[in-house]
C-alpha positions in Angstrom: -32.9 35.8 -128.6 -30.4 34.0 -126.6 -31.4 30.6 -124.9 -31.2 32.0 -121.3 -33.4 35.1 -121.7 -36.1 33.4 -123.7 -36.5 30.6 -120.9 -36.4 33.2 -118.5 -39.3 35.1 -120.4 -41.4 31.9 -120.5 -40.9 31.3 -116.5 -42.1 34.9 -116.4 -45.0 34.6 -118.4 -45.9 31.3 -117.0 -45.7 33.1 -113.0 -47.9 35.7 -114.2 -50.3 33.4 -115.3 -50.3 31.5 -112.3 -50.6 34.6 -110.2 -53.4 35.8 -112.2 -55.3 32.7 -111.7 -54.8 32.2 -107.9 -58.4 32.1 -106.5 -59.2 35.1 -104.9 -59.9 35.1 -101.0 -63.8 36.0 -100.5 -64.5 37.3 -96.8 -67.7 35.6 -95.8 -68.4 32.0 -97.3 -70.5 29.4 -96.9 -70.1 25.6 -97.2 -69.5 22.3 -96.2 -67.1 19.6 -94.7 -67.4 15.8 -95.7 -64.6 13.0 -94.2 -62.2 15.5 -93.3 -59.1 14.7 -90.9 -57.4 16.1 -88.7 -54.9 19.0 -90.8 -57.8 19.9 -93.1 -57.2 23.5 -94.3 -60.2 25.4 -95.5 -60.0 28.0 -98.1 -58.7 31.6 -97.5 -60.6 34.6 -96.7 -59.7 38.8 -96.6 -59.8 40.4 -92.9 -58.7 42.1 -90.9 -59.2 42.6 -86.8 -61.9 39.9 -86.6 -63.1 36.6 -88.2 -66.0 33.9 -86.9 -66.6 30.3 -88.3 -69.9 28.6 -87.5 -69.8 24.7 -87.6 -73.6 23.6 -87.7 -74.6 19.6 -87.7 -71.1 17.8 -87.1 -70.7 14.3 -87.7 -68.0 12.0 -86.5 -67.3 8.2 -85.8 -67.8 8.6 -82.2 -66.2 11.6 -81.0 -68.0 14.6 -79.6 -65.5 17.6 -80.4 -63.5 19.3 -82.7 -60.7 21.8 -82.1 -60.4 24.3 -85.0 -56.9 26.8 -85.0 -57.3 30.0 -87.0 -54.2 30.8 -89.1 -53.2 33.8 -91.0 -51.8 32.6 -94.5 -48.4 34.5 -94.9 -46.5 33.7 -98.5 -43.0 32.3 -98.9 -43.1 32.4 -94.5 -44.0 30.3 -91.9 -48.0 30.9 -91.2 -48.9 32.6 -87.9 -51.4 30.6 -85.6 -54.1 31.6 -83.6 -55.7 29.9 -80.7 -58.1 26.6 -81.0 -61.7 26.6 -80.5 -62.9 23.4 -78.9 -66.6 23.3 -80.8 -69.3 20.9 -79.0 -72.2 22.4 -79.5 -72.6 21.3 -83.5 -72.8 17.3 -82.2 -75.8 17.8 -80.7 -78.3 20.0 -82.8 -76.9 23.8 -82.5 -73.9 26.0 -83.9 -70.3 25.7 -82.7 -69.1 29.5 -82.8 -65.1 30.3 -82.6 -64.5 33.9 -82.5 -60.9 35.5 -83.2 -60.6 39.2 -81.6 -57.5 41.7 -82.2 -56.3 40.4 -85.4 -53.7 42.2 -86.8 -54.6 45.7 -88.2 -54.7 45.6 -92.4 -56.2 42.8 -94.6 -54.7 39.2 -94.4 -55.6 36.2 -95.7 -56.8 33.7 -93.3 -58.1 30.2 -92.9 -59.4 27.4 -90.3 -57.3 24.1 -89.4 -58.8 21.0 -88.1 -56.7 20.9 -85.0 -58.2 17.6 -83.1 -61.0 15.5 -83.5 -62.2 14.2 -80.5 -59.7 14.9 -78.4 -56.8 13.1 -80.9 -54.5 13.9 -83.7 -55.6 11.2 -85.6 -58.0 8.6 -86.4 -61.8 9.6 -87.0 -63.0 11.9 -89.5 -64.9 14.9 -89.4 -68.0 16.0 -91.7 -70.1 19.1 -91.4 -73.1 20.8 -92.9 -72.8 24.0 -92.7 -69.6 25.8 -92.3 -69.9 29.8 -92.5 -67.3 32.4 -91.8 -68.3 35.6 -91.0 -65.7 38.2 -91.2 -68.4 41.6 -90.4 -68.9 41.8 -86.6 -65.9 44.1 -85.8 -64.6 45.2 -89.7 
């Protein structure tokens, strides 16, 4: 086999495994957020039409508020953006709730941005208990 075909096979090969072992986007989750900044991406998620992340006991040093931008995870382009959700209520005992309406028709992947915390683009961090997407409401 000639040098250029068998790198070419192992480049291949190697893509397909990587493809293979891509983690999987699960539509409704669960989890957590500890020290994150301003820019943190969470993991992806299958939908289509609608999506809703729940922030529930947020924690920062200081600031009151967190703006959170949905964005729809498009490969080898640009990623589309949503609008932010300002989310208040989690600082003081309840559940910050950001819906997105009228996605586009046909499952995407999507995921959440840390947009702003407190008002800036940097400086304090953000943690948060319980972080839940819900992807069922208009599906």
């Amino acid at each position: 086999m000639k040098r250029g075909a068998r790198f070419s096979m192992v480049i291949g090969t190697a893509a397909a495994a990587t493809l293979a072992l891509a983690p999987i986007a699960e539509a409704n989750w669960s989890s957590s957020i500890s020290g994150a900044s301003v820019g943190f991406e969470s993991r992806r998620w299958s939908d289509e039409l609608y999506s809703q992340v729940l922030f529930t006991g947020c924690t920062t040093d200081g600031s009151k508020s967190t703006d959170v931008q949905m964005w729809n995870d498009i490969s080898f382009q640009p990623d589309e953006a949503y609008d932010n959700k300002t989310f208040t209520a989690c600082f003081s005992g309840g559940t910050s709730n950001g819906e997105w309406t009228d996605l586009p028709s046909g499952m995407r992947d999507y995921y959440f941005k840390i947009a702003k915390i407190g008002g800036s683009t940097f400086g304090p961090q953000l943690s948060v208990s319980s972080v839940s997407v819900d992807t069922t409401k208009a599906d």
